[in-house]
N, C-alpha and C positions, 0 to 999 in steps of 0.2 A: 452572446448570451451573458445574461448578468447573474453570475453567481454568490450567494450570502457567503459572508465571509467565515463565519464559521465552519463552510465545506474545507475550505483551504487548511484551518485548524486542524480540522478533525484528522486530514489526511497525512500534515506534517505529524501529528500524534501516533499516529497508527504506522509512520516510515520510523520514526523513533524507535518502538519498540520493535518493529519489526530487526530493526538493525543489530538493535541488543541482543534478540536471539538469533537472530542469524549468527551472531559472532559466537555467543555460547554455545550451540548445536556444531559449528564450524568448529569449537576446543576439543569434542571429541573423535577430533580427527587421528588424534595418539593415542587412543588405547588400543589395548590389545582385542577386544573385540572388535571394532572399527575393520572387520575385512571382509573380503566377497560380498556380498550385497546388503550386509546390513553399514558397510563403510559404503556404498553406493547412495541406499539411503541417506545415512549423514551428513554429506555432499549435497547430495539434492536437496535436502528440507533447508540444509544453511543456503545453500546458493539459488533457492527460490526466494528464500526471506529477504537475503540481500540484495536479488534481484527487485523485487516487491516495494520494498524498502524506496530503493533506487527511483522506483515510476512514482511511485507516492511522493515523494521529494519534489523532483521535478515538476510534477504536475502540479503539487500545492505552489512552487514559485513561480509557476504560469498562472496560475488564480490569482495569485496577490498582483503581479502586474499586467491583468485580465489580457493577455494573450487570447489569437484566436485558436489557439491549438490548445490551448489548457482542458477545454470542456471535453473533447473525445480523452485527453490523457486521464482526466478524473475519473473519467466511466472505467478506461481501463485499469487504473490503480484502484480503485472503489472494488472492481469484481476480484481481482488478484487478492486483494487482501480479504474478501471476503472465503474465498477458494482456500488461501494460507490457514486459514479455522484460527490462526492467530492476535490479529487485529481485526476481528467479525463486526466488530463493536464501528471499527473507524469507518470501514465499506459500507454497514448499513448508514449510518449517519451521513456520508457522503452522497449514497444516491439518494437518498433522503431529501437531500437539498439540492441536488441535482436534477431531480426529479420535480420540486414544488418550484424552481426555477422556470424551468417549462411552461406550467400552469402558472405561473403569478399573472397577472395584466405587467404589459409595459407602462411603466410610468416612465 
């Protein structure tokens, strides 16, 4: 499947910042609040970013060198980020194009 290339954009975009907060949500791992479940949380929301992050990445450098496994990975980095409420912006815009990919005619 042939995807616009600004899908690949959008989703390196959206792994960028996800990364960024992953790593800041990940700093307060030291304070003194950070324990029993609200250090649970903190964990989790950095380590789903930077999980997130991670598929988004990969996925956007299977689209640039149109891999066939790119386009399942975009859907799944497209929903993740949309899920993370963080990069909402990058998910819609990817299945965006992921989606009007489908529908185009082949040329």
């Amino acid at each position: 499947m042939r995807v616009p290339s600004w899908v690949s954009n959008a989703l390196m975009a959206g792994s960028v910042l996800l990364l960024v907060w992953g790593v800041f949500v990940l700093g307060f791992t030291s304070e003194p609040s950070a324990v029993g479940r609200m250090g649970i949380a903190v964990y989790l929301i950095g380590g789903a970013s930077l999980g997130t992050a991670i598929v988004g990445a990969v996925a956007a450098v299977g689209l640039y060198r149109h891999t066939s496994w790119a386009s399942p990975a975009a859907w799944l980095a497209s929903v993740l980020m949309i899920v993370t409420c963080i990069s909402i912006w990058a998910g819609v815009i990817a299945i965006v194009g992921l989606v009007s990919s489908r529908t185009s005619p082949k040329t």
